[in-house]
N, C-alpha and C positions, 0 to 999 in steps of 0.2 A: 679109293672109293670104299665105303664104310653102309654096311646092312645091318641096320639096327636086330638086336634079337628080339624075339616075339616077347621073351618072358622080362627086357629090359624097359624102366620107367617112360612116361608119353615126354620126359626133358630132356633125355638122356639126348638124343640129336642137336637141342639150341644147347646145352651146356658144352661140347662138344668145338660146336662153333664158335660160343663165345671164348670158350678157353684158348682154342689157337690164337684166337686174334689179342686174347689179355697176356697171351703166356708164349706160345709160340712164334711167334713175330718179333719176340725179343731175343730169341739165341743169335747170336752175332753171326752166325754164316748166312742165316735166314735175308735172302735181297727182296723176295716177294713171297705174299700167300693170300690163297682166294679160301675160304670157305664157305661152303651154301650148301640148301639142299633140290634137289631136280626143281628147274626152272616147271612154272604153269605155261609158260606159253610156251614151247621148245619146237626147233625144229622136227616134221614126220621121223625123221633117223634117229632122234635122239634116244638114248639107253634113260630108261628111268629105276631101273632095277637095284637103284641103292636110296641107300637114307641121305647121306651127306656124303656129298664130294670135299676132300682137301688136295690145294695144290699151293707147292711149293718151288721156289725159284732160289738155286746156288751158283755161284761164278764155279766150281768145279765138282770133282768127286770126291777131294777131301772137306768140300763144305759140306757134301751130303755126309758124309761119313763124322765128321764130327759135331753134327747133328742129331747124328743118330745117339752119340753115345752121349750127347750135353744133360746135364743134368736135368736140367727144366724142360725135354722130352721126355725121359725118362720114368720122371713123377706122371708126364700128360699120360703116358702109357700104361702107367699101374692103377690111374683114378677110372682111365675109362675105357680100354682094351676087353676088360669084363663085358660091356654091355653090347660088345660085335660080333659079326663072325668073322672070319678070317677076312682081313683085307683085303684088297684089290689093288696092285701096286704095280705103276707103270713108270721106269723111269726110262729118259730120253735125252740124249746129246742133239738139241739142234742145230742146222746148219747155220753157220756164221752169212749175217747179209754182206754183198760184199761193198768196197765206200764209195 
């Protein structure tokens, strides 16, 4: 989850999203990724307290982890990291369905 800064550009959130999906969707561990910003119609519960949501899908922990270090993260992090405040980062082992 990503909170735009007050003093960051009105593009800074779609460049953002468009960049995962031109750039980040490409690192090879990467199986899935959603980004957007708070739904207008959302559920009463739902948290709107950020800019843009990103979610990503790995088969493991070493996909997350050599994700993090791929180069083509790395760049997404130094172009737009500037314009947030600190992240909001939730990762999660789901339970396997069973067959």
């Amino acid at each position: 989850m990503l909170k735009l800064k007050a003093e960051a550009s009105g593009t800074a959130a779609q460049s953002v999203i468009d960049d995962t999906y031109s750039q980040l969707s490409k690192i090879k561990t990467v199986r899935g990724v959603w980004a957007g910003k708070p739904a207008s119609k959302a559920t009463p519960d739902a948290s709107t307290d950020y800019t843009v949501a990103l979610v990503f899908v790995f088969d493991d922990v070493a996909g997350l982890k050599s994700y993090l270090s791929d180069p083509i993260h790395t760049k997404f992090a130094d172009r737009h990291l500037k314009n947030w405040e600190a992240p909001l980062v939730y990762d999660i082992t789901p339970k396997k369905l069973a067959p």
